[in-house]
ROBA-981091 format. One line per 10 residues: number of its first residue (from 1); their letters; for each residue x, y, z of N, C-alpha, C. Coordinates in steps of 0.1 Angstrom, whole numbers. Atoms other than C-alpha are relative to their C-alpha. Layout:
BEGIN
NUM = A = X,Y,Z,X,Y,Z,X,Y,Z; ...
This chain:
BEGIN
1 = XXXXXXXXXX = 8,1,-13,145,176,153,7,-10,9; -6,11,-10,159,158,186,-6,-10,0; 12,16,3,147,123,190,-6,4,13; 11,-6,-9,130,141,222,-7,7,-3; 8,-7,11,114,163,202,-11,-4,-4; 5,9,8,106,140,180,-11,-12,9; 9,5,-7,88,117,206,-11,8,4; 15,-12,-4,68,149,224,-3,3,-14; 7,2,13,56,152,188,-12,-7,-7; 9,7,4,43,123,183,-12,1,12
11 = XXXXXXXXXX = 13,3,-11,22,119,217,-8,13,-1; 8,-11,2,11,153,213,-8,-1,-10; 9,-2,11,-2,148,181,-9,-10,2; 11,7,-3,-20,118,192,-7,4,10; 9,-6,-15,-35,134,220,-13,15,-6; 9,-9,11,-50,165,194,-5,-7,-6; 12,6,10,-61,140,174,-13,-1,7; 14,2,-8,-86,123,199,-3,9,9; 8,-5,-9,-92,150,220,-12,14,-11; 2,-13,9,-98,179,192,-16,0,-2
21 = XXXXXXXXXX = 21,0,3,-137,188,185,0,-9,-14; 1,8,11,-147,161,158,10,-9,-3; -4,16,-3,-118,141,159,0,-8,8; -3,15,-3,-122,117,182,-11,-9,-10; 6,14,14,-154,105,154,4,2,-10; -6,6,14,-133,105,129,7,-10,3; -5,17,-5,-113,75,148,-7,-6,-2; 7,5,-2,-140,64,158,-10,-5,-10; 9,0,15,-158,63,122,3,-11,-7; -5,11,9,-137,40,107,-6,-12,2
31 = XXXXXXXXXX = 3,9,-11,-147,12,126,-16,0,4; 11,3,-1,-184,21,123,-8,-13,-2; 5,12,6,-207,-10,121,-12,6,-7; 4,-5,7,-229,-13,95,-18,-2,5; 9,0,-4,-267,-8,104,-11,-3,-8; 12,1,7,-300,-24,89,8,-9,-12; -5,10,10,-304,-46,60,8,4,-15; -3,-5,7,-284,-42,33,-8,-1,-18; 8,1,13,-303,-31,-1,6,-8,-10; -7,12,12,-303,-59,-28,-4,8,-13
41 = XXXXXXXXXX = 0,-11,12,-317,-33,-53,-2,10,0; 0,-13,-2,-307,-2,-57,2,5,-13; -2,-9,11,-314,23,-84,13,12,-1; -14,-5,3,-278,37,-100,-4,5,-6; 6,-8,15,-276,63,-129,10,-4,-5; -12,3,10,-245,45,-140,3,-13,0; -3,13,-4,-228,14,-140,12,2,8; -7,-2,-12,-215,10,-104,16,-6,1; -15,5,5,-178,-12,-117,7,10,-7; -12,-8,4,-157,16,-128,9,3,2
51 = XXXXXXXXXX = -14,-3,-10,-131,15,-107,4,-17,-2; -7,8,0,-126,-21,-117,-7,-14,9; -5,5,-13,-120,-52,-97,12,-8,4; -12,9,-1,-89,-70,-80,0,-9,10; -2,11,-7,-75,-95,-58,15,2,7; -17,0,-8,-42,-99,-31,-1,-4,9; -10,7,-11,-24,-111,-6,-4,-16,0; -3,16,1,-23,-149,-19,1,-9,14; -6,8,-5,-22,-173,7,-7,-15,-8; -1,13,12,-20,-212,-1,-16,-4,-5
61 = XXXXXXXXXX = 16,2,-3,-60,-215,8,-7,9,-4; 7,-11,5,-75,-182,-3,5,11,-4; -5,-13,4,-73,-148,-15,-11,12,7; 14,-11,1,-91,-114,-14,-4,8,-6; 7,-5,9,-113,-103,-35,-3,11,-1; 3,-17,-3,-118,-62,-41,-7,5,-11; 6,-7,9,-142,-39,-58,-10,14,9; 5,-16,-4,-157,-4,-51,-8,2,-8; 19,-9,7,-195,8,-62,5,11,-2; -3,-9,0,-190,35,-78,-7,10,-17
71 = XXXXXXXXXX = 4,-1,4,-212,49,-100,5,15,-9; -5,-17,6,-199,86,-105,15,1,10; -10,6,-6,-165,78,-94,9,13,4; -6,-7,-1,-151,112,-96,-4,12,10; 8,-13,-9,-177,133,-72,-4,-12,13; 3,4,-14,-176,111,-42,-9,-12,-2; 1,19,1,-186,73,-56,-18,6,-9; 12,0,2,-222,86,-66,-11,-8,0; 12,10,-2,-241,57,-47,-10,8,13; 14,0,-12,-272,60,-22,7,3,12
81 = XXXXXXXXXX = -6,1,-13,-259,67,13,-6,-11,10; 8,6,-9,-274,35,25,10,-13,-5; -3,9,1,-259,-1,26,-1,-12,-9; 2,9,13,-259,-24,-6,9,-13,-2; -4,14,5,-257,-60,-11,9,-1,-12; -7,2,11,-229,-70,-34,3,-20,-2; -2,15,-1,-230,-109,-46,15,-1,-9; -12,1,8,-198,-122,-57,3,-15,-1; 1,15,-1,-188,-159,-70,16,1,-4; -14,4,6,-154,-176,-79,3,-14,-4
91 = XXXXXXXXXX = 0,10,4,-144,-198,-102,7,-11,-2; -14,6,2,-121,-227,-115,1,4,-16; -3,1,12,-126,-217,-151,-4,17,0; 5,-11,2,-132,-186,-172,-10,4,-6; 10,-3,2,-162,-191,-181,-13,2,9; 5,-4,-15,-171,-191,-147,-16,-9,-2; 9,15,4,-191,-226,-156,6,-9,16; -7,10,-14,-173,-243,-121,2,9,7; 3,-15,-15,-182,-218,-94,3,-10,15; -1,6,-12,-166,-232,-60,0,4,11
101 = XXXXXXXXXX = 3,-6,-12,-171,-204,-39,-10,12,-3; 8,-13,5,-200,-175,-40,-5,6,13; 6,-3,-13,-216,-154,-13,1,11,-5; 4,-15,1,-229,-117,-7,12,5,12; -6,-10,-10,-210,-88,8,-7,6,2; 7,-13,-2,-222,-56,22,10,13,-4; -5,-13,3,-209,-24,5,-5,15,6; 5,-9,-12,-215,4,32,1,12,-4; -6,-10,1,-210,39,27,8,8,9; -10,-5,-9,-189,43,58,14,-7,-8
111 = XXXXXXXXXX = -18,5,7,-160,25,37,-3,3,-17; -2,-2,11,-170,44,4,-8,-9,-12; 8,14,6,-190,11,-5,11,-10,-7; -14,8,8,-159,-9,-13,-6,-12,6; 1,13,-8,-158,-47,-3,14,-5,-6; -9,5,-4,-135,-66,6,0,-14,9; 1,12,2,-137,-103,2,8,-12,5; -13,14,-4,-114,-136,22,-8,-11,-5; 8,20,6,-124,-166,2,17,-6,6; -12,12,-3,-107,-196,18,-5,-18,-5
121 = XXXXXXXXXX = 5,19,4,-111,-235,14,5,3,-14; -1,3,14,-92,-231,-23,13,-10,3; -7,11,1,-69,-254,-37,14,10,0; -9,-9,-3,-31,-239,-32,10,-3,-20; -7,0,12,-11,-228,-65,-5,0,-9; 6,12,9,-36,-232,-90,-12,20,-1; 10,-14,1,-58,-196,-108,-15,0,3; 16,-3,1,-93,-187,-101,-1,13,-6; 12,-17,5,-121,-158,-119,-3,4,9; 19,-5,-12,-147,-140,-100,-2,13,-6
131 = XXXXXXXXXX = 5,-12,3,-167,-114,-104,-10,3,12; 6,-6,-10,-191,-93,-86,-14,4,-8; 12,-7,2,-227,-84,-89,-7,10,7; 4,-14,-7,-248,-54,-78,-14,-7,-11; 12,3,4,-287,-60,-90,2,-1,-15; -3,9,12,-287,-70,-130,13,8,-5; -13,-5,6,-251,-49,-131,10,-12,5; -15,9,-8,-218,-77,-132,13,9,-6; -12,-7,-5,-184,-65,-127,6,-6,-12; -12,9,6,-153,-76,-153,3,-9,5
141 = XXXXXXXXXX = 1,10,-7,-143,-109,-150,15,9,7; -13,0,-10,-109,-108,-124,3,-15,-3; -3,13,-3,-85,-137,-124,16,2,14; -8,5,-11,-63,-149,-93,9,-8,-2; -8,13,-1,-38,-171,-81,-2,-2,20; -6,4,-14,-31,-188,-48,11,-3,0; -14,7,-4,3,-192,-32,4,-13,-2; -4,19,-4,19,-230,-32,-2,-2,16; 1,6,-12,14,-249,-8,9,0,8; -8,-2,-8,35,-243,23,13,-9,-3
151 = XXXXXXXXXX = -19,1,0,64,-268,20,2,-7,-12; -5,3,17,64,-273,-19,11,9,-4; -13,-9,5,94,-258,-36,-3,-1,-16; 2,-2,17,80,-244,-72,11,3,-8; -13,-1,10,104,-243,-99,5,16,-2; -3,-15,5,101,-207,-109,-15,11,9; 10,-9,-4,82,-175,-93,2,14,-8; 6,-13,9,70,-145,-121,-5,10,7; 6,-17,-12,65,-108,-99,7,5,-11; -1,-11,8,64,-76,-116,2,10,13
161 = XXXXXXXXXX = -1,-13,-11,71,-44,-93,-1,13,-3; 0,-18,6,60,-11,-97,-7,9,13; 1,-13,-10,57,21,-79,2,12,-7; -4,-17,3,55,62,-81,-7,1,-16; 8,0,15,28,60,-108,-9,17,-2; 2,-13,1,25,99,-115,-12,-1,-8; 13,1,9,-12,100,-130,3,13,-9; -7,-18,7,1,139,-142,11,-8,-13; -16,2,8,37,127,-156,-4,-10,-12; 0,9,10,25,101,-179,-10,-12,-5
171 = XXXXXXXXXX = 12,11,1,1,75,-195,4,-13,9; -7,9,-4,3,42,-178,2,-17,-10; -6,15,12,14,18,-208,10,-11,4; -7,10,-4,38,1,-186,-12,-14,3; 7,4,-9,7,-13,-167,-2,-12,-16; 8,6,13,-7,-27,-204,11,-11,-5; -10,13,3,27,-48,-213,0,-8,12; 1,13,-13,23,-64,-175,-9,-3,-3; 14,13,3,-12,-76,-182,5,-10,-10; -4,13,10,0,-94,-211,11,-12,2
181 = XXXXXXXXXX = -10,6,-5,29,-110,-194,-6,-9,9; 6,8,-7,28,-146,-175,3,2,16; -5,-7,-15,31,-134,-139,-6,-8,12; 8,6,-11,24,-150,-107,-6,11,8; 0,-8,-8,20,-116,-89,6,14,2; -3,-14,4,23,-79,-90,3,4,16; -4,-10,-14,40,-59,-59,0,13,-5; 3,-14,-1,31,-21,-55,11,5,16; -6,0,-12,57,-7,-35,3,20,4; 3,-15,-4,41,32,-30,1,7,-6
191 = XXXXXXXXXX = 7,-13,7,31,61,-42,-12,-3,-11; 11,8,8,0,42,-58,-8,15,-3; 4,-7,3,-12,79,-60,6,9,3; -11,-12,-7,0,117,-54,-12,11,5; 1,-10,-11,-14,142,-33,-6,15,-6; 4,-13,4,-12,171,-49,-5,7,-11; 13,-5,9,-33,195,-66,3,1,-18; -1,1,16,-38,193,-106,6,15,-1; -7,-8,8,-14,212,-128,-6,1,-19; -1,-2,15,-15,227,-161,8,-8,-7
201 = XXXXXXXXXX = -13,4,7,5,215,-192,4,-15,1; -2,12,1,7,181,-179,-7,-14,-10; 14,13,11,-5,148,-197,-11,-4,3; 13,3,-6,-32,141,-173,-2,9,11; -2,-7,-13,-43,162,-147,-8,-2,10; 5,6,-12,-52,155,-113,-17,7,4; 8,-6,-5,-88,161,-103,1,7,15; 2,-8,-11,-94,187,-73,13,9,5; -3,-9,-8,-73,210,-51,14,-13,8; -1,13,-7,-46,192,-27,-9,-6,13
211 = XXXXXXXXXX = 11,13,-8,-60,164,-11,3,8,18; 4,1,-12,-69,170,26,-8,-6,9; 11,5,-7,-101,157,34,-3,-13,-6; 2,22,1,-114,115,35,-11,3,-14; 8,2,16,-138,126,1,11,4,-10; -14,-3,6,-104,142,-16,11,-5,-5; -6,17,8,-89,110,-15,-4,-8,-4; 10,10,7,-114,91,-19,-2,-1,-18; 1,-5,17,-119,109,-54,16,2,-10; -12,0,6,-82,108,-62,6,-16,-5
221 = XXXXXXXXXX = -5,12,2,-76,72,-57,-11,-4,-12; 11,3,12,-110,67,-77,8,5,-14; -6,-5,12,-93,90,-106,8,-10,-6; -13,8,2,-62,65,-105,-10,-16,-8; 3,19,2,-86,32,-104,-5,3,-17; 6,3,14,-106,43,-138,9,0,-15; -8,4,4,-74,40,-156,2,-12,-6; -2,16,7,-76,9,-182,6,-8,1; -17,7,7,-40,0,-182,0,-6,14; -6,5,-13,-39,-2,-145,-12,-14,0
231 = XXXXXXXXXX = 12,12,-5,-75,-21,-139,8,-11,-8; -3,14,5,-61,-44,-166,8,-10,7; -13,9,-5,-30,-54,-145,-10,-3,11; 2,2,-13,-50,-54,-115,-9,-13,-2; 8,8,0,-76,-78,-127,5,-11,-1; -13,9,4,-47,-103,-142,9,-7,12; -9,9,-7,-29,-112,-113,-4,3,17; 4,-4,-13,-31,-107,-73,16,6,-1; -6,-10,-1,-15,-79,-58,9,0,13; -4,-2,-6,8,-71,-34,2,13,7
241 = XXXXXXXXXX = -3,-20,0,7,-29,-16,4,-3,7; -1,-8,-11,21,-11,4,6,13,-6; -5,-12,2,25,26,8,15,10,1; -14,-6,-1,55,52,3,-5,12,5; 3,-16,-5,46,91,16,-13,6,-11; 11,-14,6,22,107,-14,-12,-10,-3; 11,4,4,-7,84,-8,-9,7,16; 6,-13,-14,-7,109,25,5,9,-6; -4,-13,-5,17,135,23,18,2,-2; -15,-3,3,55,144,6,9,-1,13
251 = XXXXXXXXXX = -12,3,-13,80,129,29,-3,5,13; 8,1,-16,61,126,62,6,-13,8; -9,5,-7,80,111,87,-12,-5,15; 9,5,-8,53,90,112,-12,15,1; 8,-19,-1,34,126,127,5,8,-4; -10,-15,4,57,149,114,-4,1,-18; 6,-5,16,50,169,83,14,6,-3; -14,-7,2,79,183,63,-2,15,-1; 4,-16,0,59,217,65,3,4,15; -3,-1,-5,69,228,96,-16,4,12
261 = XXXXXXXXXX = 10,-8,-3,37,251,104,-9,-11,1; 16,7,-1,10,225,98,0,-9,22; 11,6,-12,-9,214,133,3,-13,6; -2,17,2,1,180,142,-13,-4,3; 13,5,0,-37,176,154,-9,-2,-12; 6,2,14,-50,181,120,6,-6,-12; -11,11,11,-19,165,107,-5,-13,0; 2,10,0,-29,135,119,-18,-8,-4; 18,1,5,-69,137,113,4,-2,-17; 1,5,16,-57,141,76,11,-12,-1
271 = XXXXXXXXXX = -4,14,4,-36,108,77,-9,-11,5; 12,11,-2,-66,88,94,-8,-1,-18; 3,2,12,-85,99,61,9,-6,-12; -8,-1,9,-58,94,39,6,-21,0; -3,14,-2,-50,55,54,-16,-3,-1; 13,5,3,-87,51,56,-6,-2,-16; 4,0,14,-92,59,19,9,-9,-11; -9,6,4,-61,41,10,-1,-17,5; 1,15,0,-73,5,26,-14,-2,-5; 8,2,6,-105,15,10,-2,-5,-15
281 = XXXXXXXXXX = -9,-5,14,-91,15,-25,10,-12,-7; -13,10,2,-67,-19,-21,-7,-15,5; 5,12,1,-74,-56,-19,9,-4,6; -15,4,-12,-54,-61,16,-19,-5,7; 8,11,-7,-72,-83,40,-12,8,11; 1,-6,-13,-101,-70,68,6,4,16; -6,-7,-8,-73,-69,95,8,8,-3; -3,-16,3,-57,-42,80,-5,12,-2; 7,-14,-1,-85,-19,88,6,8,11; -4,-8,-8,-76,13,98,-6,3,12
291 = XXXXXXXXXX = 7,-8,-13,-81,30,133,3,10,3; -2,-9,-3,-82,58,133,17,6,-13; -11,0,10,-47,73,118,12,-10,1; -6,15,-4,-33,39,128,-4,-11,-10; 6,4,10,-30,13,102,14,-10,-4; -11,3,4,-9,-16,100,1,-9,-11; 1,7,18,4,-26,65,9,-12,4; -10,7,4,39,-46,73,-6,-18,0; 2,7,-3,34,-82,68,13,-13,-5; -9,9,6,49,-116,56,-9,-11,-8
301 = XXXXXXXXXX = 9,8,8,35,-136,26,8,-7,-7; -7,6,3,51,-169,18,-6,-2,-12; 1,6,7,53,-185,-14,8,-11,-5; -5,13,-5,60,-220,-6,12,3,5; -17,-5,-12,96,-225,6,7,7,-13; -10,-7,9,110,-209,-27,3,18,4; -2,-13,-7,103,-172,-11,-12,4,9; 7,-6,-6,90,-153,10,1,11,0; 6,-14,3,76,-115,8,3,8,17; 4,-14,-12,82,-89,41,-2,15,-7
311 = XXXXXXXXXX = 7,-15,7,64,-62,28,1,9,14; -2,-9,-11,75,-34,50,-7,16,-1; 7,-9,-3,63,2,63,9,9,7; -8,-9,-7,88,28,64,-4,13,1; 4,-20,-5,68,64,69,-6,0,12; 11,0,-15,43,52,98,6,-4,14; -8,1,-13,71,46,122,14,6,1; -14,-3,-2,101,65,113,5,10,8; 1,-12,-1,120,95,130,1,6,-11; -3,-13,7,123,126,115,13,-2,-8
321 = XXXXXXXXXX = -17,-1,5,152,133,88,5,6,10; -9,-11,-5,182,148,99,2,9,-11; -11,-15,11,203,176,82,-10,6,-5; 12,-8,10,170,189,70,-8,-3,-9; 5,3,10,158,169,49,8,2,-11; -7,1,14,166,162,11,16,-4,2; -12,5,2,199,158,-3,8,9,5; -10,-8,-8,227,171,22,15,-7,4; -11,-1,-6,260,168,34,-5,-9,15; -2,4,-15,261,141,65,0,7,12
331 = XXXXXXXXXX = -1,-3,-12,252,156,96,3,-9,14; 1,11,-9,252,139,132,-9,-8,0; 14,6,0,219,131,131,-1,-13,-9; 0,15,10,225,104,101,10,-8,9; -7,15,-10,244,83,129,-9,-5,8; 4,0,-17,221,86,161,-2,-17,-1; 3,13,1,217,52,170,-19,-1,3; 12,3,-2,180,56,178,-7,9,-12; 10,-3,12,169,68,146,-1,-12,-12; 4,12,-1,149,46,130,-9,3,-15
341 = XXXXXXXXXX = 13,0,7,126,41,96,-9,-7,-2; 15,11,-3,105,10,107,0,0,15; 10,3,-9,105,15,141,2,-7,9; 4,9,-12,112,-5,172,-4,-14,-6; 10,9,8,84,-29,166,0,-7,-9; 0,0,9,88,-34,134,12,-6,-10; -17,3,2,128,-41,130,-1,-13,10; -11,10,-9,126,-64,159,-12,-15,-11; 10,6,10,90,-84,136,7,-2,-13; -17,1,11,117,-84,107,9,-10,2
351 = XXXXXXXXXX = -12,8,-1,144,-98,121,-2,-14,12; 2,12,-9,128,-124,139,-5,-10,-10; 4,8,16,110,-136,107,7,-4,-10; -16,3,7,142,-133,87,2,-17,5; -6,15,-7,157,-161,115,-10,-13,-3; 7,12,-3,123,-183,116,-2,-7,-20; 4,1,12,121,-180,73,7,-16,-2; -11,14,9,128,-216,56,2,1,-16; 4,2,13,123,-200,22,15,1,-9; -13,4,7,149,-202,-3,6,14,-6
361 = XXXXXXXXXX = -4,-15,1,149,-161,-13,-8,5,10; 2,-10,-10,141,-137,13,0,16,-3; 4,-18,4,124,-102,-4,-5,4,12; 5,-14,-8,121,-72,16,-9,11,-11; 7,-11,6,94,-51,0,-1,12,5; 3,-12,-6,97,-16,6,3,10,-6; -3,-8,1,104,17,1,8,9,-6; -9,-11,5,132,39,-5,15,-11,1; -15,6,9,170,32,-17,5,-4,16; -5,1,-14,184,13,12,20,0,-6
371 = XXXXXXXXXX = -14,-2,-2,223,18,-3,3,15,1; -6,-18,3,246,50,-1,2,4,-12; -5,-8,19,247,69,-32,2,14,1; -6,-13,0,268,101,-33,-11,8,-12; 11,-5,8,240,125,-52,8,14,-2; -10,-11,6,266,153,-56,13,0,-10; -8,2,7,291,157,-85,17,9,9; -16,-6,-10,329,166,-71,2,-8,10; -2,5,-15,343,164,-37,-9,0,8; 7,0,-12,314,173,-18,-8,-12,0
381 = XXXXXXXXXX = 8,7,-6,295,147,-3,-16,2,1; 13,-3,-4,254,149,-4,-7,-19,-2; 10,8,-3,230,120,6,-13,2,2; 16,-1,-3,191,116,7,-3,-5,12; 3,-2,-14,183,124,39,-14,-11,1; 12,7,-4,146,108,35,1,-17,-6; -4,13,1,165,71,25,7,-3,12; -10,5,-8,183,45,44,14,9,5; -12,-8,-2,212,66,38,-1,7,9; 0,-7,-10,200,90,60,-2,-5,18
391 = XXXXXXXXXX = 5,9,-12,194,61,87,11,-7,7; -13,12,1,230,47,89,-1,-7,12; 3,10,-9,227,30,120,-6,-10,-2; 6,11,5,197,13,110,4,-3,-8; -2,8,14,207,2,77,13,-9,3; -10,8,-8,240,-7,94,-3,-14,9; 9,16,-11,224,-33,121,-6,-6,-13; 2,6,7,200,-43,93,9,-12,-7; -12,6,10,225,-53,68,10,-9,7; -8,8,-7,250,-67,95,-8,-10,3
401 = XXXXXXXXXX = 6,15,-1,222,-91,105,-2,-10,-9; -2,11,15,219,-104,69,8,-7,0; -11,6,2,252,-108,67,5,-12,17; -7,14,-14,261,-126,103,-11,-12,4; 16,11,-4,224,-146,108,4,-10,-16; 5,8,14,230,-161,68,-10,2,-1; 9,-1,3,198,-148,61,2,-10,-16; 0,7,17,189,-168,24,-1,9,-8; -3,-4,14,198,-149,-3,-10,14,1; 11,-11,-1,180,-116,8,0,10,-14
411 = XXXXXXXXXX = -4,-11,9,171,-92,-17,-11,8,-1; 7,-18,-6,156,-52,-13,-4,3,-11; 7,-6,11,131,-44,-38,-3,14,6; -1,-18,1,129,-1,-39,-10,5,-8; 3,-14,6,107,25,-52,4,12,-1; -2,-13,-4,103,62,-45,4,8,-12; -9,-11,4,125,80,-66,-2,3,-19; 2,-3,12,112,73,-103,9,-3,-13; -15,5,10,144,56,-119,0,-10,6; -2,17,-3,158,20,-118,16,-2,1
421 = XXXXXXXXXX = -14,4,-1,188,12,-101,3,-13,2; -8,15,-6,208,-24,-92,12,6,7; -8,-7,-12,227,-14,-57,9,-13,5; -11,9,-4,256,-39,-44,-6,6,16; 4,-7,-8,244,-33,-9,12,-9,14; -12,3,-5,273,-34,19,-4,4,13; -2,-6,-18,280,-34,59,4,12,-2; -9,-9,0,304,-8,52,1,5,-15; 2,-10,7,296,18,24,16,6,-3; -12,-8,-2,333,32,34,7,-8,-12
C-alpha cells in the first residue's frame, strides 16, 4: 500500500469509527465515570480472586497494584453489574503485620471490575505485599519491589523477559522456574495472549470463537490470567507490558488489517475493545487508559542510573508492510524513507530520551527482530516484511543514532517470533 494510501486509511478509519451507528459510545464508553456508591457487600457465587493479583511499572516512590473480580471468569467476570468496593493494603513484611499504605478502590463494571491501584510515598528499592479484599473474600498475598532511588547506582539488576505465550502450544512451566528465581522484574514484551479461535488436538484450547467483541477478550485474557504458573510469576515480582499484534489482531499494522476485506470502521471498533480489555487485564498505571481505539503504551522507566527501560509500541503507529507482507524478497517499499514502525511521534520521544538518559544501560523494550536475517536457504534473498527488516530506513536512522550520539551501551530486547536469538546489530547489514 502507498504511504498515501496508507494515510487516507487511517483517517478514514477514524472517521467510521466515531461517526458509525454505536461507535462513537464505544469511545466514548471507556471513559465512563463511575455512578452512585460503590457496594461494600456484595453477594458472589464464587470467590471473586481468580484471575490473581499483580503489580508494575516500579517507580522509586510507588507502584501499581492490579486485580480483577471475577467470580466466573470464563462467561464474562460473573459479578453484579453494579460498582463494588475493593479494600486493599500494603505492606513491609509478609505477614502483612507493618501495613504502610491501605485504602479502598472502586471495581466498576465499565472496566470489567478490574482496579488499578498507584501507591506512592514508599521507600525506593526495598519489596512490599498487598493484598486485596472484596467483603470476607482476601486475594493471594502479591509481593513488589520499587525502583532505586534516582541517582543511586545498584550493583546488579535481575529482569526476566518473556513473550508469545501460546495458551494452545503449551503448558506455561517456564512461568513456574521464574517465580522461584531472585528477580527484580519481569518484562512482557507481547503477545500476552492470541486471538484466535480454539483448535482441536492442541494442549490447551482456547475458549470461544475468534475474538471480536470487548466480552471475547475480556474472557480470553481471563482464560490466560487463571493459569497458576503465570499468576505465580505475576504475583512475585512487578511487571513490565507492552503489546505485539495478537492481543488485537495477526500482524496489524496501526488501522490496517492484514485481511484486506475487513471494514476499517469495524476494524477499528474491534481494536478499541481489544486495547480496552488489554489495559483492563494489566497492572500499567491510570494514564494509560484507553480512548477509544487510542491507547498509549510507550514509556520510560528508570532504574536508578544503572538503566533505564523504553518500553516501545511498534503496531499502533506503524505503516503498512511492503512486498506483501511475510517473508519476501526486498522490494522498494523496504527503503521508503517515510515508512515507519513507531511513528513520527514516537522515534522523535525515543531519541530524545536516548540523548537526556544518564543511565549506565539503555534497553529498548519491544517487539520484533530489529536485525536483518536472510530467512531463505540459497541464493535468494527473503526478509520478514512485518520486522525492522522490512523498515530499513528506520532501523537505519535508529541504529546510526546509537552509534554517532554514544548512546550507553544500548541493548534491543525482542519477542514475536517464538525462538531465541543473540543479533550483532549493525548500521550497515551489507
Amino acid at each position: 500500500m502507498s504511504s498515501n494510501r496508507r494515510r487516507a486509511a487511517l483517517q478514514i478509519s477514524r472517521r467510521h469509527f466515531l461517526t458509525a451507528s454505536g461507535m462513537a459510545l464505544a469511545a466514548s464508553a471507556i471513559r465512563v465515570p463511575v455512578r452512585g456508591a460503590a457496594r461494600r457487600r456484595v453477594r458472589l457465587r464464587d470467590d471473586p480472586f481468580q484471575l490473581g493479583v499483580a503489580s508494575g511499572e516500579p517507580a522509586p516512590d510507588g507502584v501499581v497494584l492490579w486485580t480483577r473480580l471475577a467470580a466466573d471468569p470464563l462467561h464474562g467476570g460473573g459479578m453484579p453489574h453494579e460498582a463494588v468496593e475493593v479494600g486493599w493494603e500494603l505492606a513491609a513484611d509478609d505477614k502483612m503485620q507493618r501495613i504502610v499504605r491501605q485504602g479502598t478502590a472502586t471495581a466498576s463494571p465499565e472496566r470489567a471490575h478490574a482496579v488499578h491501584v498507584e501507591v506512592n510515598g514508599l521507600q525506593p528499592g526495598r519489596w512490599y505485599w498487598y493484598r486485596f479484599h472484596v467483603g470476607s473474600e482476601t486475594s493471594p498475598l502479591g509481593r513488589t519491589r520499587t525502583a532505586p532511588a534516582p541517582n543511586s547506582l545498584p550493583q546488579a539488576l535481575r529482569f526476566a523477559f518473556a513473550s508469545c505465550q501460546h495458551y494452545e502450544s503449551g503448558l506455561f512451566t517456564a512461568y513456574e522456574h521464574m517465580a522461584r528465581e531472585n528477580l527484580d522484574l519481569v518484562i512482557h514484551l507481547g503477545d500476552y495472549i492470541y486471538e484466535a479461535a480454539g483448535r482441536e488436538g492442541q494442549v490447551r484450547r482456547h475458549v470461544g470463537a475468534e475474538l471480536e467483541t470487548l466480552d471475547d477478550y475480556r474472557n480470553r485474557h481471563a482464560q490466560y490470567k487463571t493459569d497458576g504458573a503465570l499468576q505465580a510469576a505475576h504475583a512475585a515480582f512487578p511487571w513490565l507490558v507492552t503489546w505485539d499484534d495478537h492481543e488485537f489482531d495477526n500482524n496489524y499494522a496501526a488501522a490496517i488489517s492484514e485481511e484486506a476485506e475487513i471494514d476499517p470502521g469495524k476494524f477499528l471498533q474491534r481494536r478499541a475493545a481489544a486495547y480496552q480489555a488489554y489495559y483492563e487485564h494489566m497492572p500499567l498505571r491510570p494514564s494509560a487508559l484507553p480512548c477509544g481505539p487510542d491507547m498509549r503504551l510507550y514509556r520510560r522507566v528508570p532504574f536508578g542510573r544503572l538503566a533505564e527501560f523504553a518500553v516501545l509500541d511498534t503496531r499502533q503507529y506503524r505503516t503498512d508492510q511492503p512486498c506483501g507482507d511475510h517473508n519476501k524478497p526486498p522490494c522498494d517499499g523496504v527503503f521508503a524513507a517515510d515508512a515507519t514502525l513507531l511513528g513520527g511521534r514516537q522515534e522523535q520521544w525515543l531519541t530524545a530520551g536516548l540523548l537526556e538518559s544518564r543511565a549506565k544501560w539503555n534497553v529498548l523494550a519491544q517487539q520484533v527482530m530489529m536485525a536483518r536475517v536472510d530467512r531463505t536457504p540459497g541464493e535468494q534473498v527473503a526478509w520478514s516484511m512485518d520486522q525492522w527488516a522490512g523498515y530499513d530506513a528506520a532501523r537505519s536512522r535508529l541504529l546510526r543514532f546509537l552509534a554517532e550520539r554514544s548512546v550507553s551501551n544500548p541493548v534491543v530486547l525482542t519477542g514475536d517470533i517464538h525462538s531465541n536469538w543473540v543479533n550483532d546489530l549493525k548500521i550497515d547489514f551489507e
